[in-house]
C-alpha positions in Angstrom: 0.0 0.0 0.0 2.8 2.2 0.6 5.0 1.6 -2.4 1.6 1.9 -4.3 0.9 5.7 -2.8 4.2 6.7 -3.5 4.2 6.0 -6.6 1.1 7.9 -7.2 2.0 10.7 -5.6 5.1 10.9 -8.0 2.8 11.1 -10.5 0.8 13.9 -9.3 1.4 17.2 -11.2 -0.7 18.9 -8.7 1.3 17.5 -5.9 4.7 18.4 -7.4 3.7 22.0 -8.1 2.7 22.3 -4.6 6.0 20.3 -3.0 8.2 22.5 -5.2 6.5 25.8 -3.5 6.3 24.3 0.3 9.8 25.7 2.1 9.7 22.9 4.4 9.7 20.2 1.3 12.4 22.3 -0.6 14.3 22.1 2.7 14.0 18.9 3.5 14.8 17.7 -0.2 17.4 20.2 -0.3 19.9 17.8 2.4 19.5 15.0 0.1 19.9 16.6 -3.5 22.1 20.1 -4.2 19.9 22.0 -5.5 17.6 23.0 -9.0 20.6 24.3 -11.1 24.3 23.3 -12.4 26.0 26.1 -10.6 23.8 25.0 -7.2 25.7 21.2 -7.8 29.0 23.1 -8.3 28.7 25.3 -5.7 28.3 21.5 -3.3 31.3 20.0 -4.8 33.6 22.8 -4.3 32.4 22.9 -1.0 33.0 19.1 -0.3 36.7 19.6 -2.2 37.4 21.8 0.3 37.1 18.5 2.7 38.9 16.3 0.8 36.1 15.0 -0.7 35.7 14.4 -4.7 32.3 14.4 -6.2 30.2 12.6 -9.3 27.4 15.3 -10.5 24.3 13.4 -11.7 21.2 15.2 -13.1 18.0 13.9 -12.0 15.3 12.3 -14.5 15.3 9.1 -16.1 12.9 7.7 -18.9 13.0 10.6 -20.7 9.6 10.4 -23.1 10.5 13.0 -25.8 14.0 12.7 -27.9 14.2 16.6 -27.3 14.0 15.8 -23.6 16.5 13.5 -24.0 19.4 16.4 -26.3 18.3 19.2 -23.7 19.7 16.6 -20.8 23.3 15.9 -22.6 23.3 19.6 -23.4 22.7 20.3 -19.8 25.6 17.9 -18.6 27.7 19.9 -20.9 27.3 22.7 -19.2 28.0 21.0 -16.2 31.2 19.7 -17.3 32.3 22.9 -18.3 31.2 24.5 -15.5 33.0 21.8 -12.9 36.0 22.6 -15.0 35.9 26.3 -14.2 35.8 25.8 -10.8 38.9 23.3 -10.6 36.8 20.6 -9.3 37.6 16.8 -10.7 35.2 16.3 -13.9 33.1 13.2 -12.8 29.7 13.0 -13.6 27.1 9.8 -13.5 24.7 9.5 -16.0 21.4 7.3 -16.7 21.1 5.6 -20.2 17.2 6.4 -19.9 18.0 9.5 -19.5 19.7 9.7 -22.9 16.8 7.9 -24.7 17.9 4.6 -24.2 13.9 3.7 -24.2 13.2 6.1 -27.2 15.9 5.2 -29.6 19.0 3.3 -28.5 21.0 5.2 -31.2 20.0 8.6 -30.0 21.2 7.2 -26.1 24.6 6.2 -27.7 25.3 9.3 -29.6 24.4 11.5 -26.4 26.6 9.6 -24.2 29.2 9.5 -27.0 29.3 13.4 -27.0 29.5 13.7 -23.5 32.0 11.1 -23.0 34.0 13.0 -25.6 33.3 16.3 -23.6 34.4 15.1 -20.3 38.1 13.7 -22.2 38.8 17.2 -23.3 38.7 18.1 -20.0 40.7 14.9 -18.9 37.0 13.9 -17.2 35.6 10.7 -16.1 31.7 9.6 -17.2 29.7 6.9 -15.3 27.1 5.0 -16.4 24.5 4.5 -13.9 22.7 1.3 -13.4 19.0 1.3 -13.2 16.9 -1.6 -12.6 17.4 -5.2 -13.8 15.1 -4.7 -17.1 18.3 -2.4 -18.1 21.2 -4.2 -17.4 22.2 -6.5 -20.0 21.3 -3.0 -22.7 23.4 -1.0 -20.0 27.0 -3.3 -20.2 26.3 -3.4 -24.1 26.4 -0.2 -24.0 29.6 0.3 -21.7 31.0 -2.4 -23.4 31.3 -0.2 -26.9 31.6 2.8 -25.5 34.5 1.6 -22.8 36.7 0.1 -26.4 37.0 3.8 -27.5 37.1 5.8 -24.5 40.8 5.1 -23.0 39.9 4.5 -19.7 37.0 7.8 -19.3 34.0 5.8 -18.8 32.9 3.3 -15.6 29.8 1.7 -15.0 27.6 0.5 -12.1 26.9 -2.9 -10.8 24.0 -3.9 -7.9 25.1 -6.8 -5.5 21.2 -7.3 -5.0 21.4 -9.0 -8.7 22.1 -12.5 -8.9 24.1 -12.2 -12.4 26.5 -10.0 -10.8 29.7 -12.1 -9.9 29.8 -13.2 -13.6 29.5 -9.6 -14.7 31.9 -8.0 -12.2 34.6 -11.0 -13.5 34.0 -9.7 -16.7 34.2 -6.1 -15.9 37.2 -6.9 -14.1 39.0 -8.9 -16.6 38.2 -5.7 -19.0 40.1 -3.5 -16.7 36.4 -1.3 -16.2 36.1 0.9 -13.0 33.3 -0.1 -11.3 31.2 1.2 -9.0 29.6 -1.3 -6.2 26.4 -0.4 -4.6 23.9 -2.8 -3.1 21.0 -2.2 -5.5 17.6 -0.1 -4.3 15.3 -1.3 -6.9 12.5 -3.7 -6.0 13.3 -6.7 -8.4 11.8 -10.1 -8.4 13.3 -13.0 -6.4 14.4 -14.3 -10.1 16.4 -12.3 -10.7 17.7 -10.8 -7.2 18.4 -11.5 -4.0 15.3 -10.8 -1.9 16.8 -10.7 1.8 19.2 -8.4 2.8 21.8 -11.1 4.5 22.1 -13.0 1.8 22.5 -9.2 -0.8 25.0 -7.9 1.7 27.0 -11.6 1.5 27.2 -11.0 -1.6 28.4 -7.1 -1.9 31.3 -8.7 0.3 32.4 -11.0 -1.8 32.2 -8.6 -4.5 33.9 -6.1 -2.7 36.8 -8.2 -2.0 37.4 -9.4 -5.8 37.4 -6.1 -6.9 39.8 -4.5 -4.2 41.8 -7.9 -5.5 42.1 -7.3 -8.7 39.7 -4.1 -9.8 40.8 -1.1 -11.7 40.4 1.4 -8.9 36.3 0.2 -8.1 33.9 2.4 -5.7 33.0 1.2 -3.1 29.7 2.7 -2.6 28.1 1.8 0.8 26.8 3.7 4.1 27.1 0.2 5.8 29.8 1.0 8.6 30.1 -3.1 8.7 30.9 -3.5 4.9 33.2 -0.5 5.2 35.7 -1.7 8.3 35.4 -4.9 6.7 37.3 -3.1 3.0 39.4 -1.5 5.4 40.5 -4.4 7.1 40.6 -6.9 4.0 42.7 -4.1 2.1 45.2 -3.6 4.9 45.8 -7.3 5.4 46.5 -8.2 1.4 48.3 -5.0 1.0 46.0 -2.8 -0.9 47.1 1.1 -0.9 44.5 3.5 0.0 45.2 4.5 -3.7 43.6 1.6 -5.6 39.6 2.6 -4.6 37.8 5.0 -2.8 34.3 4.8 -0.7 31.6 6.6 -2.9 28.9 7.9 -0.4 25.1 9.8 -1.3 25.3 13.5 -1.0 23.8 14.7 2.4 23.9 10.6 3.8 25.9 10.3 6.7 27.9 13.4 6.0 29.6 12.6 9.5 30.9 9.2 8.5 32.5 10.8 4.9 34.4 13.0 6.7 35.3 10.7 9.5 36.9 8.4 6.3 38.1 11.3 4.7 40.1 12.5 7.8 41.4 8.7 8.5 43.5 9.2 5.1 40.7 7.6 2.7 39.3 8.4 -0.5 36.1 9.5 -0.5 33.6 10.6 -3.5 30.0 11.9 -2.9 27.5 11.5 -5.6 25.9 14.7 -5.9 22.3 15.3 -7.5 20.6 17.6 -8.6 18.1 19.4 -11.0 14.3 19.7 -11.2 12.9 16.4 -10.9 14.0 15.7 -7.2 10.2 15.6 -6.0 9.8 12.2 -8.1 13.1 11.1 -8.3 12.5 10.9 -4.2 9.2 9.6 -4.4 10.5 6.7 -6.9 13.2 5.3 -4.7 11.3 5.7 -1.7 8.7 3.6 -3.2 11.2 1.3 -5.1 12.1 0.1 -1.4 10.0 1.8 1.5 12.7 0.9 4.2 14.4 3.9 2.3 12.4 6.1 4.3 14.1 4.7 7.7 17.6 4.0 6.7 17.1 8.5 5.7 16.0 9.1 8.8 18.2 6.9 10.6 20.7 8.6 9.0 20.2 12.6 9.7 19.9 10.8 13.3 23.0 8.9 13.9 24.6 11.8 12.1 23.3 14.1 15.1 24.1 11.8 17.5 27.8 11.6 16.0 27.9 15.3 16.4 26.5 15.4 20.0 29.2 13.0 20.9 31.7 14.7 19.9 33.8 17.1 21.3 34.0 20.9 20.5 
C-alpha cells in the first residue's frame, strides 16, 4: 500500500507544483539533493573539495519520453562539465542511459553519451554509467562495453550486489580493466532475478567487494554500511592494498559525519551529488522502489546528530 501511494504521488502534477512551493519540502529535499541548477551542484562539490572530498554530479530524470527531452539533458551535462572545470573541481559526472533515450531510440542514447563522453576527455573527465533496474542491465553493459573500447579509460559503470548475475559480470568487468562502481542495489526486483533478503545481498556485496579490491581497476566502493566498510578496510590492509587503488563513494547529504570521519582517516572518498528539477519524483520513486528507504534516511540525519553530540568541541 505504501509503495503503491508513492508511486502515485510521483505522478501527481498537482502535488509536485505544490511540493516545489512548500519551504519545508524544498528544505528537507534540499539535504539530500544540491539544488535545482548546475551552478547549485557546483557550488556543493567545491564545498565538499574543500574537505577532501571528490564528487560525481548526476542530473535527476530518467525515462526521458521525448527525444528533445533526451538532447536538452546531454546539453545540460555539458554545461556541467564545463562548469565543474571552471571551478577546478575533478570532472566526474554519473549518467542514466534512460535519461539519454535509451527507451526512445538506443541510437540517440549512444550518440548523447558518446558526445558527452567526448566532452568530459577534453577536459581529462571521467563519465559513469549508472545502473537502473534489472530490465536495463544486460542494454546497459552493451552499452559500456562499446563505448569503454574507445574511451581510453574515461567511462565506468555501475553494478548492484542485489542482482544474482553480478559475480559473472563483475569478472568480466574486471578482466576488461572497467572501474566499477559497487552499490547494493535499491530497486524492488523479483526473487528471479535478485536476491530478496538483505543477508544474503550484503553476503554478496562482500564478496564482490573483496574481488574487486583484489584485482579491480580502482572500483567504488559505494556503501553507508559501517560493517561493509571496516570490513574493506580491514581486507585491504591485510592483502596489501594502498589506500590509492579505490575510494568509498557515499550519497550527497547521507551520513555526511561518517564521509568525513573516512576522509580525515587518510581515505578516498567521493560523494555522488544530484541535482536538478525532478528531485520531487526522483525521491518519491526510490522511496517507493524500497520503502525501508524512508528509515535508513531518517536513521541517518539521526545517527549523524548523535555523532555530532558526541563529539567534542
Amino acid at each position: 500500500m505504501l509503495r503503491r501511494t508513492l508511486l502515485w504521488l510521483s505522478t501527481r502534477p498537482r502535488v509536485w507544483r505544490f511540493v516545489r512551493k512548500n519551504r519545508l519540502a524544498r528544505s528537507v529535499a534540499s539535504r539530500f539533493v544540491a539544488g535545482e541548477t548546475p551552478e547549485s551542484a557546483v557550488a556543493a562539490a567545491v564545498a565538499l573539495k574543500a574537505r577532501g572530498i571528490t564528487t560525481s554530479v548526476d542530473i535527476l530524470g530518467e525515462s526521458v519520453s521525448e527525444a528533445p527531452a533526451a538532447e536538452a539533458a546531454a546539453a545540460e551535462y555539458h554545461t556541467v562539465l564545463d562548469r565543474m572545470a571552471r571551478a577546478q573541481v575533478e570532472v566526474n559526472v554519473s549518467v542514466k542511459p534512460t535519461q539519454m533515450g535509451l527507451d526512445l531510440d538506443p541510437a540517440l542514447c549512444e550518440r548523447n553519451l558518446r558526445c558527452i563522453i567526448a566532452k568530459a576527455r577534453t577536459l581529462q573527465g571521467f563519465v559513469r554509467l549508472d545502473m537502473e533496474s534489472s530490465a536495463y542491465t544486460q542494454r546497459t553493459l552493451e552499452l559500456f562495453d562499446r563505448l569503454h573500447q574507445e574511451a581510453d579509460g574515461g567511462v565506468g559503470v555501475v553494478i548492484q550486489a542485489a542482482l544474482r548475475r553480478s559475480t559473472e559480470d563483475v569478472e568480466r568487468l574486471i578482466a576488461r580493466s572497467a572501474r566499477v562502481r559497487l552499490c547494493k542495489g535499491a530497486y524492488l526486483e523479483p526473487a528471479t532475478v535478485a536476491y530478496p533478503d538483505k543477508s544474503d545481498v550484503d553476503a554478496h556485496y562482500q564478496r564482490l567487494m573483496e574481488r574487486l579490491l583484489s584485482a579491480g581497476n580502482y572500483p567504488g566502493i559505494a556503501t553507508h554500511d559501517e560493517r561493509l566498510i571496516r570490513h574493506a578496510q580491514r581486507f585491504a590492509e591485510s592483502n596489501g592494498i594502498g589506500r590509492e587503488r579505490f575510494e568509498f563513494q557515499m550519497l550527497y547529504g547521507v551520513r555526511r559525519d561518517l564521509q568525513i570521519r573516512l576522509r580525515a582517516a587518510g581515505w578516498n572518498v567521493r560523494v555522488y551529488v544530484p541535482f536538478g528539477t525532478q528531485w520531487y519524483p526522483y525521491l518519491m520513486r526510490r522511496l517507493a522502489e524500497r520503502p525501508a528507504n524512508i528509515a535508513f534516511i531518517l536513521g541517518s540525519v539521526i545517527r549523524e546528530g548523535l555523532s555530532r553530540q558526541s563529539t567534542p568541541s
